[in-house]
One Martini backbone bead per residue (centre of mass of N, CA, C, O) as a GRO file, in nm:
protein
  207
    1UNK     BB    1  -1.516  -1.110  -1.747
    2UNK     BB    2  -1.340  -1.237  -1.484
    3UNK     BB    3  -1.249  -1.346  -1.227
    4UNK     BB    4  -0.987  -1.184  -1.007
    5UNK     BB    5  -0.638  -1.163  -0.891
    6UNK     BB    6  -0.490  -0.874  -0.772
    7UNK     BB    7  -0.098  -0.806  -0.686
    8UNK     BB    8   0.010  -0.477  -0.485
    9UNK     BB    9   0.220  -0.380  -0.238
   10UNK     BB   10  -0.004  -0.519  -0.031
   11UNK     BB   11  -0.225  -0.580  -0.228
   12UNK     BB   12  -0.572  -0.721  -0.279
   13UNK     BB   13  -0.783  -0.812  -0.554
   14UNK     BB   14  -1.089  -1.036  -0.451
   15UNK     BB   15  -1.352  -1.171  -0.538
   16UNK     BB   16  -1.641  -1.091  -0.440
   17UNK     BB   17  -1.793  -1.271  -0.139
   18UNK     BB   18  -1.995  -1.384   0.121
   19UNK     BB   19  -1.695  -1.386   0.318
   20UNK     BB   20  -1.656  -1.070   0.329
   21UNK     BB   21  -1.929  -0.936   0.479
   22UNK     BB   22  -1.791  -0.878   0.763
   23UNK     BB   23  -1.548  -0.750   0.668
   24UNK     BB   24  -1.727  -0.516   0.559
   25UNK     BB   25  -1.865  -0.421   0.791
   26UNK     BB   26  -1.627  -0.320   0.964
   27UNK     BB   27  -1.539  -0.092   0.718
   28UNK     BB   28  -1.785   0.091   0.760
   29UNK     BB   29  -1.761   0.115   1.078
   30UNK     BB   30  -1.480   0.264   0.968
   31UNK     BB   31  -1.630   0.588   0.980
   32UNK     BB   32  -1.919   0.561   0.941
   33UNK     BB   33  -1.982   0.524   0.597
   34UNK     BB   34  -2.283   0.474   0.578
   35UNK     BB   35  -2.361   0.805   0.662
   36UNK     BB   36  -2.247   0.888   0.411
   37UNK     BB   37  -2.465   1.016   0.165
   38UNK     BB   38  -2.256   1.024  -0.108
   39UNK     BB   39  -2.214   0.728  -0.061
   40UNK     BB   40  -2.213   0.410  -0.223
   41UNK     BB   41  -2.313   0.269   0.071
   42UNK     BB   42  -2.405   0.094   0.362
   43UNK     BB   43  -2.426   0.015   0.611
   44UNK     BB   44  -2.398  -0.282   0.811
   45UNK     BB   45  -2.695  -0.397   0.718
   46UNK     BB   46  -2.662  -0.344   0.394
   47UNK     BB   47  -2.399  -0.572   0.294
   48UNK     BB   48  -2.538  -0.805   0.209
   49UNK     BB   49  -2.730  -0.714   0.000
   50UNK     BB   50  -2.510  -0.558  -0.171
   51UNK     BB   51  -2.326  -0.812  -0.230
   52UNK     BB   52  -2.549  -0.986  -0.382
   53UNK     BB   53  -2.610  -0.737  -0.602
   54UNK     BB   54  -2.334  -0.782  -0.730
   55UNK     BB   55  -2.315  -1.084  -0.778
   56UNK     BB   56  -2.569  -1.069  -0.970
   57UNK     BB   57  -2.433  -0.912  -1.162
   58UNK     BB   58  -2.173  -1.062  -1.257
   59UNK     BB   59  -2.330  -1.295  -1.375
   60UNK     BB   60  -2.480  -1.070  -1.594
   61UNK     BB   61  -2.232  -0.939  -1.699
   62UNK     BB   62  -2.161  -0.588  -1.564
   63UNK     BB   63  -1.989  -0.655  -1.301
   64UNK     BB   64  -1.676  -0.657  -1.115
   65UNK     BB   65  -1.618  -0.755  -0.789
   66UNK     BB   66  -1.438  -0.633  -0.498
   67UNK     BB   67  -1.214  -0.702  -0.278
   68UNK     BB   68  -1.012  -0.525  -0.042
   69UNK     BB   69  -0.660  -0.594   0.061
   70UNK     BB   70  -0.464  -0.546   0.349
   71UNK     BB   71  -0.289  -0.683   0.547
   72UNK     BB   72  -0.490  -0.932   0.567
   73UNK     BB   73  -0.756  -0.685   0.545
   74UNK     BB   74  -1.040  -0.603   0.511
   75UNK     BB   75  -1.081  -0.229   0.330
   76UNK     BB   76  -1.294  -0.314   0.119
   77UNK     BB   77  -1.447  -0.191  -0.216
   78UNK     BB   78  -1.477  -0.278  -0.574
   79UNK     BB   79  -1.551  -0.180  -0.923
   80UNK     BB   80  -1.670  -0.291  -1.213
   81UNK     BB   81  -1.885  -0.084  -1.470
   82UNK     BB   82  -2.031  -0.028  -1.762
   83UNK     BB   83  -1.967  -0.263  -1.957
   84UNK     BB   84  -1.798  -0.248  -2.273
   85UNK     BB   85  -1.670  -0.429  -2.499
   86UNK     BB   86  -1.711  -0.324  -2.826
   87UNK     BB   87  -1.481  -0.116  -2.758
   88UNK     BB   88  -1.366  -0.075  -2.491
   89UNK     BB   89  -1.551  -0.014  -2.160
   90UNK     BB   90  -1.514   0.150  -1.831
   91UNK     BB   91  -1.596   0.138  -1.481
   92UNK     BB   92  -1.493   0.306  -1.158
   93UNK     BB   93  -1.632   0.212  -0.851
   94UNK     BB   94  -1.816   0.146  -0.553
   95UNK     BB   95  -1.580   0.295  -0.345
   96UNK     BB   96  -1.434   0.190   0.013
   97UNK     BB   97  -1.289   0.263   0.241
   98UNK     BB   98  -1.154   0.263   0.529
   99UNK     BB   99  -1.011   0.489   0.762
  100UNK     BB  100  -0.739   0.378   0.831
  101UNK     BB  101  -0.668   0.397   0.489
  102UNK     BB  102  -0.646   0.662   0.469
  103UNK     BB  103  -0.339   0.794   0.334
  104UNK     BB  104  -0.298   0.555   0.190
  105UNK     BB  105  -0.173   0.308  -0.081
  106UNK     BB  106  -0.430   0.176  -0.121
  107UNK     BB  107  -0.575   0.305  -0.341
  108UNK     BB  108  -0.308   0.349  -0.546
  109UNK     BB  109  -0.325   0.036  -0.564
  110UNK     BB  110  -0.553  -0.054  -0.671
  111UNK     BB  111  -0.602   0.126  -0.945
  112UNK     BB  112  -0.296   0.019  -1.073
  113UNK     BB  113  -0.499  -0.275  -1.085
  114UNK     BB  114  -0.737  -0.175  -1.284
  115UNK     BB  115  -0.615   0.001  -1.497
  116UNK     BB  116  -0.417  -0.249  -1.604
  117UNK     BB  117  -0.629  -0.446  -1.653
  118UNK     BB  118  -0.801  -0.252  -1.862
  119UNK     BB  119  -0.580  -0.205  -2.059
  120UNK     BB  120  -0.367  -0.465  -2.064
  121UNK     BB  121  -0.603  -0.666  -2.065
  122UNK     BB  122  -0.876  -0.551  -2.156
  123UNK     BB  123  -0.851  -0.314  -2.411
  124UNK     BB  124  -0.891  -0.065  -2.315
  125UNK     BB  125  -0.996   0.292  -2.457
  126UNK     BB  126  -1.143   0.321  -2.160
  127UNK     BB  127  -1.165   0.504  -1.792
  128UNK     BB  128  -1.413   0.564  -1.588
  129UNK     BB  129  -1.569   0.830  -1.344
  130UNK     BB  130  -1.775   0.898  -1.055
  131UNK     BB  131  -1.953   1.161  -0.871
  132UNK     BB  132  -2.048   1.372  -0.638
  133UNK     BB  133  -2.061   1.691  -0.579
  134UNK     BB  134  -2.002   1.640  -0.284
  135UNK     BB  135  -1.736   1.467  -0.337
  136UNK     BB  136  -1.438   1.576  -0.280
  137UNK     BB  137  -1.235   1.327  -0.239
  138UNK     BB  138  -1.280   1.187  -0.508
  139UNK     BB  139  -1.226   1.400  -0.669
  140UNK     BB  140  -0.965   1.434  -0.635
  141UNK     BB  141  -0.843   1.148  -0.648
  142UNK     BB  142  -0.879   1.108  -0.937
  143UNK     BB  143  -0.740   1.366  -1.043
  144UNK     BB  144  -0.464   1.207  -0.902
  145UNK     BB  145  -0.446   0.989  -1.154
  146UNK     BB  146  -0.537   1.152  -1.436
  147UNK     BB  147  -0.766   1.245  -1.501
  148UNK     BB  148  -1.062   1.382  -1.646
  149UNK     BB  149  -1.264   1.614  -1.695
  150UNK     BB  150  -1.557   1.625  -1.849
  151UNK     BB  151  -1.826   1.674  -1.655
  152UNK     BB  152  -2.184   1.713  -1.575
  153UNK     BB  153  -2.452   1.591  -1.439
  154UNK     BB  154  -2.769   1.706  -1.380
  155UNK     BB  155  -2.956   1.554  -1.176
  156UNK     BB  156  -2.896   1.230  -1.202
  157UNK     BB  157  -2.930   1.137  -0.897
  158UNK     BB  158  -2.991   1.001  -0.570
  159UNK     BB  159  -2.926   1.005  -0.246
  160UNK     BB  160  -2.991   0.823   0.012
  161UNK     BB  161  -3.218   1.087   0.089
  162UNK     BB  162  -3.303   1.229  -0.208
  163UNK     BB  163  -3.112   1.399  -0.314
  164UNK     BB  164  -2.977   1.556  -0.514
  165UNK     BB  165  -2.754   1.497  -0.764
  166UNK     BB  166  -2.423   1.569  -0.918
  167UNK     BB  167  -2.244   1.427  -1.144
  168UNK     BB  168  -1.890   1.380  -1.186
  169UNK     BB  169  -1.701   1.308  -1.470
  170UNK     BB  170  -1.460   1.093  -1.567
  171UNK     BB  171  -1.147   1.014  -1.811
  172UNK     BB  172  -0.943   0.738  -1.935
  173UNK     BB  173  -0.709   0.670  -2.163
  174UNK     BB  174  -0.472   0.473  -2.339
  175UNK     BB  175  -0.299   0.723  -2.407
  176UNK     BB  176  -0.301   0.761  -2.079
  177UNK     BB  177  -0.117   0.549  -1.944
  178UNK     BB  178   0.145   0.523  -1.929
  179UNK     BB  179   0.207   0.788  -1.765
  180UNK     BB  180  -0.029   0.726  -1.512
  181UNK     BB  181   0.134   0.508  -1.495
  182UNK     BB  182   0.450   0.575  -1.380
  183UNK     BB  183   0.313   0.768  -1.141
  184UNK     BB  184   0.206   0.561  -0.971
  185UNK     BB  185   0.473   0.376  -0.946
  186UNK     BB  186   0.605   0.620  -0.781
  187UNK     BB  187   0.401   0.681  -0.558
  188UNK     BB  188   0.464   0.401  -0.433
  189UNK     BB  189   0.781   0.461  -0.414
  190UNK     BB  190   0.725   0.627  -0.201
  191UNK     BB  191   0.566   0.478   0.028
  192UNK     BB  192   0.762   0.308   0.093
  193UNK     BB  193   1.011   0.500   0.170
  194UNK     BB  194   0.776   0.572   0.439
  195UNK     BB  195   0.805   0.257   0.533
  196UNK     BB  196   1.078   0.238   0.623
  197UNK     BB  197   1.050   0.486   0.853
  198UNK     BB  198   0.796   0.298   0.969
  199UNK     BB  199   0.556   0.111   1.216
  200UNK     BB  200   0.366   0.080   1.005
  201UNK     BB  201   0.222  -0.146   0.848
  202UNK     BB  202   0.059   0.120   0.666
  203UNK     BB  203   0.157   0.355   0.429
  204UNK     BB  204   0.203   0.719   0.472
  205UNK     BB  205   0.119   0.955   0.321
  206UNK     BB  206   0.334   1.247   0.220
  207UNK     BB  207   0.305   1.552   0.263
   0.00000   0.00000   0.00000
């Protein structure tokens, strides 16, 4: 589980680095996104320390943690963890985008780089995902990439203020993945084809 730099689309994702740091706290502060409770990042005091111990995993091979990269902008984090090579197995979370490139195709690029590294190479034949009872967004997105809900663990964690979480838990096999690249690699060519006909940057998902 080596790090790597994964790019398509416009969008790249490279080993996480403390010269992230700053453009890291500028992400969160694009929808003061450290405020959202049942988000597991913090506020912007607490981006250095977030990065450290991401690192620290890191190092003991547990986690592998990524910048997410937007026409050369940083625009967020996400990681591999829970991982388990003996199946081999492993999670994709501790995800968050700045607000500017919500409803683009940031996101679903950077998925269908993270699901293809974990199935195409390194031979995962699953991989999970989890999330907040309270995140509806994080919610539906799992669901749009076709992921299966497997269940809830209640009361399984807490959220930054103390409040009991309830897991929502998604799971995405090997026999399911061909079929979720190419629904992938489909919605990036819708956006391809509304980022022809549009002069921003980053393309903007269709109704």
């Amino acid at each position: 589980m080596e790090p790597v730099t994964l790019t398509t689309h416009g969008v790249q994702l490279q080993p996480l680095a403390r010269e992230h740091i700053a453009a890291l706290q500028d992400a969160v502060d694009d929808g003061d996104i450290g405020a959202i409770n049942y988000v597991n990042v913090p506020g912007r005091d607490g981006i250095a320390g977030w990065v450290e111990q991401a690192l620290a995993q890191r190092e003991a091979g547990q986690q592998l943690p990524f910048a997410i990269v937007a026409d050369g902008r940083v625009v967020g984090s996400t990681r591999f963890y829970d991982i388990d090579m003996s199946v081999p197995t492993l999670a994709i979370g501790y995800t968050f985008h700045a607000a500017s490139v919500w409803r683009s195709h940031v996101n679903t690029a950077g998925k269908l780089l993270m699901l293809g590294h974990a199935f195409d190479t390194l031979g995962a034949q699953s991989v999970h995902f989890h999330t907040s009872h309270l995140n509806l967004r994080s919610q539906a997105a799992i669901e749009r990439l076709g992921a299966r809900r497997d269940g809830i663990l209640r009361a399984h964690r807490r959220h930054k203020d103390g409040s009991l979480r309830d897991t929502h838990t998604y799971s995405m096999l090997a026999s399911e993945w061909p079929a979720i690249r190419a629904r992938l690699a489909e919605r990036l060519g819708d956006f391809a084809h509304v980022s022809s006909t549009q002069s921003t940057p980053i393309p903007t998902l269709p109704p």
